[in-house]
C-alpha positions in Angstrom: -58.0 55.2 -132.9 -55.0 57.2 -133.4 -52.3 56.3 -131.6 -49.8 58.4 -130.0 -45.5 57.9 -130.5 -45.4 55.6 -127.2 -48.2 53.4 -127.8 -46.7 53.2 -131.4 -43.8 52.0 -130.2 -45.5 49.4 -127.9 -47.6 48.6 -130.6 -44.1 48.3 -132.5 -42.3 46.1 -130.1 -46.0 43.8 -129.9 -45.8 43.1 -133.4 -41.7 42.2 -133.7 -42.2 39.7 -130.3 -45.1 38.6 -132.6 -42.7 38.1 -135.6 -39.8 36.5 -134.3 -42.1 34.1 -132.4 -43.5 33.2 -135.5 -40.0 32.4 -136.8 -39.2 29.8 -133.8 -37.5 32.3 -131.5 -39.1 32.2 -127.6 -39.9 35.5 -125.9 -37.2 36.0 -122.1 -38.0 39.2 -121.6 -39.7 42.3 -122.8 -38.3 45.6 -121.8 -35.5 44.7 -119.9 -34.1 47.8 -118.3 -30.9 48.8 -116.1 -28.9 51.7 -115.5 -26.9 51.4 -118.5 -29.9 51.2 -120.8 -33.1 49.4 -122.1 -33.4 46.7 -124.3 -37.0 46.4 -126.5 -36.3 42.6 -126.5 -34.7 39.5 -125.3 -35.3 36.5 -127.0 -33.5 33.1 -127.6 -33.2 31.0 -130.9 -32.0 27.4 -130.1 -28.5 28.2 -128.2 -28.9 32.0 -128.9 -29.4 34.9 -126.7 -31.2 37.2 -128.7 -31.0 41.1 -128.0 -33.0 42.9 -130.6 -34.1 46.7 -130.8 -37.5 47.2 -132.3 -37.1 50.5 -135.0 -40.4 52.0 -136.1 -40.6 55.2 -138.8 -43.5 57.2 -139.3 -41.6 59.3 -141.6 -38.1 58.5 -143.2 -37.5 62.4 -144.0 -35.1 62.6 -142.0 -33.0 59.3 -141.1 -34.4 55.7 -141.8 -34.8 53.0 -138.9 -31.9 51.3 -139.6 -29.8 54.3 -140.1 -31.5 55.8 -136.3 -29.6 53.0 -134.3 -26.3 55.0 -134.3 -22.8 54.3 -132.9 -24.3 55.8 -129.7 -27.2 53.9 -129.6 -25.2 50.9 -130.1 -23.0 51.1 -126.8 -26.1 51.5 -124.6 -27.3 48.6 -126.1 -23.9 46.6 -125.7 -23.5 47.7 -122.2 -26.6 46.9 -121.2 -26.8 43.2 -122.5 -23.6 42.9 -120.8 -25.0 44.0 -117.4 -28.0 41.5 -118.2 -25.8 38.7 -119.0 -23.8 39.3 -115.8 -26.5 39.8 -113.4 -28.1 36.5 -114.5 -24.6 34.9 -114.6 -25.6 33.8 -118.0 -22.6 32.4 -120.5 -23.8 31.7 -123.9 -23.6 32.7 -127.8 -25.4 36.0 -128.1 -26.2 38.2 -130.7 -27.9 41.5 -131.5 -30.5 41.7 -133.8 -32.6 44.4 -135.5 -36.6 44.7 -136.3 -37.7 47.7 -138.1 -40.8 49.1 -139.0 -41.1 52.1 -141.6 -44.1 52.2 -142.0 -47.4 52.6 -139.1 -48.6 49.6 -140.3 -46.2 46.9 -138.7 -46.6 44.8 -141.5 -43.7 43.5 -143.3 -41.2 44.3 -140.8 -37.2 44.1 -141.8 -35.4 42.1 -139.3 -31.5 42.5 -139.4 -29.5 39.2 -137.6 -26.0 40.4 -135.9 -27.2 44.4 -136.7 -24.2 45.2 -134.2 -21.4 43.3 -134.5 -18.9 43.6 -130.7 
């Protein structure tokens, strides 16, 4: 079955929530979306409030998946996990991390701790 560039990236975001639960991190939300933006995943290591964008690339001919979360990209994600962490009166160490996925297989995926530094 071929699957299309949404289901890819739900098949992406399946597989990293897959990954980081295999490396002791617990799944919070999946997802989460507000008016300032969406975030692929929130998960929590120990203390940690984990905000992690999922990155998959078919085909690195034109910008890799690291390289596609640009400055842009970046404040959407801050604001957001701001707005998520206020809503749900929540006051803890956080982070922002980074799963990619260059290849369809998402196998072997590159996961980048404190990818955006505030």
């Amino acid at each position: 079955m071929k699957l299309n560039l949404n289901n890819k990236g739900i098949a992406a975001e399946a597989a990293a929530a897959r990954f980081l639960k295999q490396q002791g991190l617990v799944l919070v939300a999946q997802n989460y979306s507000c008016r300032f933006g969406e975030i692929d995943l929130i998960m929590q290591e120990k203390s940690t409030l984990v905000f992690v964008e999922v990155r998959l690339r078919s085909n690195q001919k034109f910008t890799s998946a690291a390289d596609s979360i640009h400055h842009h990209k970046q404040q959407k994600l801050i604001r957001a996990a701001q707005y998520y962490l206020q809503s749900q009166d929540i006051n803890r160490p956080c982070r922002f991390d980074a799963v990619l996925f260059n290849e369809p297989t998402f196998e072997s995926p590159n996961w980048i701790r404190n990818a955006i530094e505030t």
